[in-house]
C-alpha positions in Angstrom: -30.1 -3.5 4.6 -28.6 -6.2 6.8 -28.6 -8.6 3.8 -26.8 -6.4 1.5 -24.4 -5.3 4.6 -23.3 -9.6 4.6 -23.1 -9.5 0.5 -20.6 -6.4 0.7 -18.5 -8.3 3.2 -19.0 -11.8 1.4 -17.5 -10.1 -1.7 -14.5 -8.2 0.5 -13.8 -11.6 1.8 -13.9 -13.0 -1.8 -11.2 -10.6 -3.2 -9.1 -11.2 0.0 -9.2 -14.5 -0.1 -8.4 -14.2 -4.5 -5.4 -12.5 -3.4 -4.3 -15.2 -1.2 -4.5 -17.4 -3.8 -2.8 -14.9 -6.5 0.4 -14.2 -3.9 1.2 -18.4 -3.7 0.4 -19.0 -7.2 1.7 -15.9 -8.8 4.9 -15.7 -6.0 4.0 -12.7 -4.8 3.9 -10.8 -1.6 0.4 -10.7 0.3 0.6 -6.9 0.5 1.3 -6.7 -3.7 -1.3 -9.3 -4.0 -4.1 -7.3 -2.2 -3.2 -4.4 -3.7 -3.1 -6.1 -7.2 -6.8 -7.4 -6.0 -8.4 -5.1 -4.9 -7.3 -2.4 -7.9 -8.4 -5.5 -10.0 -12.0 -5.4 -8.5 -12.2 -1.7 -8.5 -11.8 -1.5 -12.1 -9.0 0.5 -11.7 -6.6 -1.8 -13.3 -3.2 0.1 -13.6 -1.3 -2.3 -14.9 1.7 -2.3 -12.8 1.2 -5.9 -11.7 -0.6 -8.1 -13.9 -0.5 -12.4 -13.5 1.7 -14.5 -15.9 0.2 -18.0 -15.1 -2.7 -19.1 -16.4 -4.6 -20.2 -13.1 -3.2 -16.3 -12.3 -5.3 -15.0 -15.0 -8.3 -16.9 -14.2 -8.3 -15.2 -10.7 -7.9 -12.2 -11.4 -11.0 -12.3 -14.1 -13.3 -13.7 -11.0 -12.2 -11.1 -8.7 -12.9 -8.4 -11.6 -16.4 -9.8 -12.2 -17.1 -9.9 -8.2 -15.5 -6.2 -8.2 -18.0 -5.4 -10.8 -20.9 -6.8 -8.7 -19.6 -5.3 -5.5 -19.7 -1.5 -7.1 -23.0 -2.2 -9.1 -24.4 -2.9 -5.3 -22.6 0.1 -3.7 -24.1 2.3 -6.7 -27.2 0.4 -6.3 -27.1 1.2 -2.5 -26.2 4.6 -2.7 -28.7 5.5 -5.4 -31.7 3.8 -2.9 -30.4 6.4 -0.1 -30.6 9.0 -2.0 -34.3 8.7 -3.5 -35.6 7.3 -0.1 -34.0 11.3 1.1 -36.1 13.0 -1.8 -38.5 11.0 -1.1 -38.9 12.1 2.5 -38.1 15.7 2.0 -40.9 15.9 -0.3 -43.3 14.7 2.3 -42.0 17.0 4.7 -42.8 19.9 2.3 -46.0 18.5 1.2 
């Protein structure tokens, strides 16, 4: 668990620091750029902000591809928790 624990962060850090690098090269303000970010990675994607530059663009697809691997591991995670709970309520009735 401790491994996946340093991936979730690792990818949290990796949108972070994406929307560091969207705010200077998109002129932006941090707080837009995180938001923009981390709606991005979500797969949310309102629409509300959206890059104009090309080296803009190319951000925003990696932080939507580590967004997609972040919530495939938080699904991944989740789903583990909850068969390892059947799992051990059937022993305790069997």
């Amino acid at each position: 668990m401790l491994v996946v624990r340093e991936i979730i962060v690792g990818q949290i850090i990796l949108i972070c620091l994406g929307a560091i690098a969207i705010s200077s090269i998109e002129q932006r303000t941090l707080g837009e750029s995180l938001y923009f970010a981390f709606i991005t990675g979500l797969s949310v994607g309102f629409g509300d902000i959206a890059p104009q530059t090309t080296a803009g663009r190319i951000i925003s697809v990696a932080i939507g591809l580590i967004g997609v691997i972040f919530v495939g591991l938080v699904v991944a995670v989740a789903t583990r928790a909850l068969a390892d709970t059947v799992e051990d309520l059937r022993k305790k009735q069997g």
